[in-house]
N, C-alpha and C positions, 0 to 999 in steps of 0.2 A: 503103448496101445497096440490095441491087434489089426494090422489091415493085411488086404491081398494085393499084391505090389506086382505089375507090368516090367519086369527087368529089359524085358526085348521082344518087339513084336514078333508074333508067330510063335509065341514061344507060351507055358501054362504060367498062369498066376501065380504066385507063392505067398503063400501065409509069412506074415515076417511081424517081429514084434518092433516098431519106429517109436521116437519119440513124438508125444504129445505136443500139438501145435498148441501159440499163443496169440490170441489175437492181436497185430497190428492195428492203429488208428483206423476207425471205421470196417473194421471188422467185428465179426460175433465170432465165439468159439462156441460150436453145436455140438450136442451129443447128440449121435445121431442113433436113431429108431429104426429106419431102415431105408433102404436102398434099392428102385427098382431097376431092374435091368434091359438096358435097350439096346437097340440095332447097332445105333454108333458106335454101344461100346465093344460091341463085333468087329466094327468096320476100325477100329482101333488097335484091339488086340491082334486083329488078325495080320493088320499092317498095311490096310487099304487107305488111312490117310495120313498124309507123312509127316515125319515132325513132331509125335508126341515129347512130352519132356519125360525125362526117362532117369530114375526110376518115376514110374507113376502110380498112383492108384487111382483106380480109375470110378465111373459113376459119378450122373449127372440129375439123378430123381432122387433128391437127400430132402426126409425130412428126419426133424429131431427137435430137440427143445434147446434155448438158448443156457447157456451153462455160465459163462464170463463177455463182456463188455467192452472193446476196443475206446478211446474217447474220441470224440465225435460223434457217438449213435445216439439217436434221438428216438426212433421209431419200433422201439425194440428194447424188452426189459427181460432180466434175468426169469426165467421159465416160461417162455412165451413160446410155442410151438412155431418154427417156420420150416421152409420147403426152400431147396436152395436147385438151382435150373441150373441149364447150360451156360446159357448167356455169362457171365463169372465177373466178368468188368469190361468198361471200354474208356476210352479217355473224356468224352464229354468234349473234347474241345475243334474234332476235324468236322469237314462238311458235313458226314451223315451223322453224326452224333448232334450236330447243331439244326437239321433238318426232318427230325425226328425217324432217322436210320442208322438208332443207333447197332442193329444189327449185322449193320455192316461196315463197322469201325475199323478200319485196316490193324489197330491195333489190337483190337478186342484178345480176352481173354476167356479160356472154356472150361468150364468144371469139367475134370476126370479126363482130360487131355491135354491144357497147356500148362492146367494147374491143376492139384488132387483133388481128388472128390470124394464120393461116399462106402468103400469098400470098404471102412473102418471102423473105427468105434467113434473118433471123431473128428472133425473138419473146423478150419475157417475159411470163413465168408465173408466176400464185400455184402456188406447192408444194406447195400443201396437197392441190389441186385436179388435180395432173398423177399421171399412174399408171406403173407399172413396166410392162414389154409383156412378154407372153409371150416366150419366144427364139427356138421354134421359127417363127417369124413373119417375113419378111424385109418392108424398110420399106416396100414399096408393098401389100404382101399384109395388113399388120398396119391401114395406114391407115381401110381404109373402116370395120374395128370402132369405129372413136371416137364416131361417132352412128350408123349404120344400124344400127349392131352395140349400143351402149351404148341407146340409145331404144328401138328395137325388142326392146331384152331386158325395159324396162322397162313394154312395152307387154305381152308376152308374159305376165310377171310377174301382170300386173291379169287375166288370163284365171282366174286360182290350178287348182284340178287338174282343168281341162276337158278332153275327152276327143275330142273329135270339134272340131279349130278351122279356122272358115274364115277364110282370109289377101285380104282385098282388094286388088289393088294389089300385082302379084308383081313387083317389083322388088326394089333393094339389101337393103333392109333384111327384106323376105317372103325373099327368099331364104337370109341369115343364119340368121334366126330359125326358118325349117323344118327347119332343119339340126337343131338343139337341140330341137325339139318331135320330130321323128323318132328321137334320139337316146332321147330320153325316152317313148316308147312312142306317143306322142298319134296322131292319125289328120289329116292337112293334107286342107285340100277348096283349091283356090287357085281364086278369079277375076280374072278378065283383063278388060282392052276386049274390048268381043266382036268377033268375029272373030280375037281376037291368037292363030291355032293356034302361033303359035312359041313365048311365054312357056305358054302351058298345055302344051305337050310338051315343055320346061323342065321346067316344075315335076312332069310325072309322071316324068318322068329323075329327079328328083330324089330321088322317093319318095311324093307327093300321093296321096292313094286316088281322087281326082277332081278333074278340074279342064274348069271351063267360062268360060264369058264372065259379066259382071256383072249381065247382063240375065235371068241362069238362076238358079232354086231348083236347090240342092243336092239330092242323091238322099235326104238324112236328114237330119233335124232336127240344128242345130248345138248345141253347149255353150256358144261363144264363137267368136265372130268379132273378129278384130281390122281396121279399115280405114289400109291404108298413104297410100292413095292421095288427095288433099286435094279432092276431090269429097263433098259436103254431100249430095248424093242417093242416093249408099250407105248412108248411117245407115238410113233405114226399109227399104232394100230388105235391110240385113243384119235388121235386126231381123225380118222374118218369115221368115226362115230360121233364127233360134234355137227350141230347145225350150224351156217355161218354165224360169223361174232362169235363164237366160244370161245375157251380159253381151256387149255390143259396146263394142270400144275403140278410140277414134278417136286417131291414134296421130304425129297429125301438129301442131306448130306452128302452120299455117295454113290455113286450109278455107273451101269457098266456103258459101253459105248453106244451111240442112237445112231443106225443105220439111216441110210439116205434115203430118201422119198421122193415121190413126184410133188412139183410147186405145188399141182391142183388141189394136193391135198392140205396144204397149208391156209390156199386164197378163198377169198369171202370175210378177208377180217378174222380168220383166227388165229391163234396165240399163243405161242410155247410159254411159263417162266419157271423160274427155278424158285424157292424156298432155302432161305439161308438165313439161319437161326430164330430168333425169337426177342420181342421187345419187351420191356417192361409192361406195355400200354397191351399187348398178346395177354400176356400175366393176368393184369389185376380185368381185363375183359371177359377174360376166361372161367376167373376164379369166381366171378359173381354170376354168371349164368348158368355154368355146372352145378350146383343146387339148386337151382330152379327146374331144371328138367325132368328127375335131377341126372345127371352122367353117373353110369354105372360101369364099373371095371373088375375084371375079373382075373382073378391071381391066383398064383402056385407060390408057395411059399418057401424059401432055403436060409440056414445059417450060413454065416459066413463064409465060412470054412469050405463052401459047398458051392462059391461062386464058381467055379469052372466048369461042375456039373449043371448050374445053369444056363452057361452060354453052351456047353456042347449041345444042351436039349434046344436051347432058341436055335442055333444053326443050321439043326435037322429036322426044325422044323416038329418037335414033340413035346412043345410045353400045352398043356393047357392053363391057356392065360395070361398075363404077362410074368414071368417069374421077380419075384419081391425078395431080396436077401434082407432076413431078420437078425440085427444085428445090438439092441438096445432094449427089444422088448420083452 
């Protein structure tokens, strides 16, 4: 089969022709449809987070249709369209797996970085770990929901019933997740790079009650800010834009260093955390409220072959949309 294989970080993809995977016990073997492209697999290729297994293919927003049957699956029949995330496996059996975190299983396992993913033609999947898609969804439109969609609900989530949230970082995932927070009554403030009047007239198209550049206080004390964007010098600048009790949630994998700050700006009860992957119970929360809104996403579309010129356009920052590599359709 054809995938684009990570020989060494820092280094470009290469098109390589591997052999076709078999599914093991409780696995599926997916053909996959297509494959959207995210930050992480930025922060991967590039070499920002260590340890991939190598060679790899990388991508973690796989949908496709089920092809063959590992034994043990129950949940999943041959042509059934699923969506295979980050999350890839965890053991089920340490504390956070047995206290419903399993997101933070010391063991866990990651699609398109501990284990391959969707660069290819086709993939296997723990079962357990892959979800049913919405229908009204067609496979480029459903894709980018697997982590902008799935992370950034789970970022959302950690805000719990705040009322005024400001989104750092109006991209993929800010734009998903405004959707659902507008849906939901809440009030969006979006910051931008300053200067960017095209994402701030975005996001007030969208529905934002305000939107400036990152370098601006908001017109009113925030409840919660979530930051999308993997800049370390947004955490205090969100934090004095909260009112006491906030909470900011850093919502990203990987971030460059957070300068130091005065306490004061910390005290009043508010709240740094971080965002570190995604739970099954994220998944199927997600996946049933995104059509009701309904969540709409917006894509640039690439062949395989042309994964690189995808991430070189995410890096600088000139896609319009998320880019989707069309790979089965």
């Amino acid at each position: 089969m054809r995938a684009m294989v990570l020989e060494k970080p820092q280094h470009a993809l290469q098109l390589r022709d591997v052999p076709k995977p078999t599914p093991a016990k409780g696995q599926l073997l997916v053909r996959i449809a297509t494959c959207a492209v995210c930050r992480t697999d930025l922060h991967v290729v590039d070499g920002e987070l260590p340890d991939p297994k190598l060679p790899l293919i990388p991508g973690h927003q796989i949908v496709g249709d089920v092809e063959q049957i590992g034994t043990g699956v129950e949940r999943f029949s041959i042509g059934d369209r699923v969506g295979i995330p980050w999350l890839g496996w965890t053991d089920g059996e340490c504390p956070y797996c047995r206290s419903n975190l399993e997101n933070l299983c010391d063991r866990a396992r990651f699609t398109g970085y501990t284990i391959d993913g969707g660069y290819a033609e086709f993939t296997v999947a723990d079962a357990r770990f892959c979800f049913h898609l919405p229908d009204p969804y067609n496979d480029v439109e459903v894709a980018p929901l697997l982590c902008a969609g799935l992370i950034g609900y789970r970022s959302y989530r950690k805000t719990g019933e705040a009322r005024r949230l400001g989104i750092y970082g109006f991209g993929n995932a800010a734009h998903l997740i405004a959707q659902i927070a507008l849906y939901q009554g809440r009030e969006i403030f979006a910051f931008t790079r300053p200067g960017d009047t095209t994402s701030q007239q975005a996001a007030k198209k969208l529905g934002a009650k305000w939107a400036g550049g990152s370098d601006e206080m908001p017109p009113e004390k925030l409840d919660a800010a979530i930051i999308f964007a993997s800049v370390g010098e947004l955490v205090p600048v969100a934090l004095r834009a909260l009112a006491k009790g906030g909470i900011v949630v850093c919502g990203g994998i990987h971030m460059s260093d957070i300068p130091s700050f005065p306490y004061a700006d910390l005290w009043g009860e508010r709240a740094i955390t971080s965002v570190a992957n995604l739970t099954r119970r994220d998944g199927e929360e997600f996946f049933e409220i995104a059509p009701r809104v309904p969540v709409r996403t917006e894509t640039e579309t690439f062949p395989l072959e042309q994964a690189n010129t995808a991430l070189d356009r995410f890096r600088s920052g000139k896609l319009n949309g998320t880019a989707v590599l069309m790979i089965g359709t």
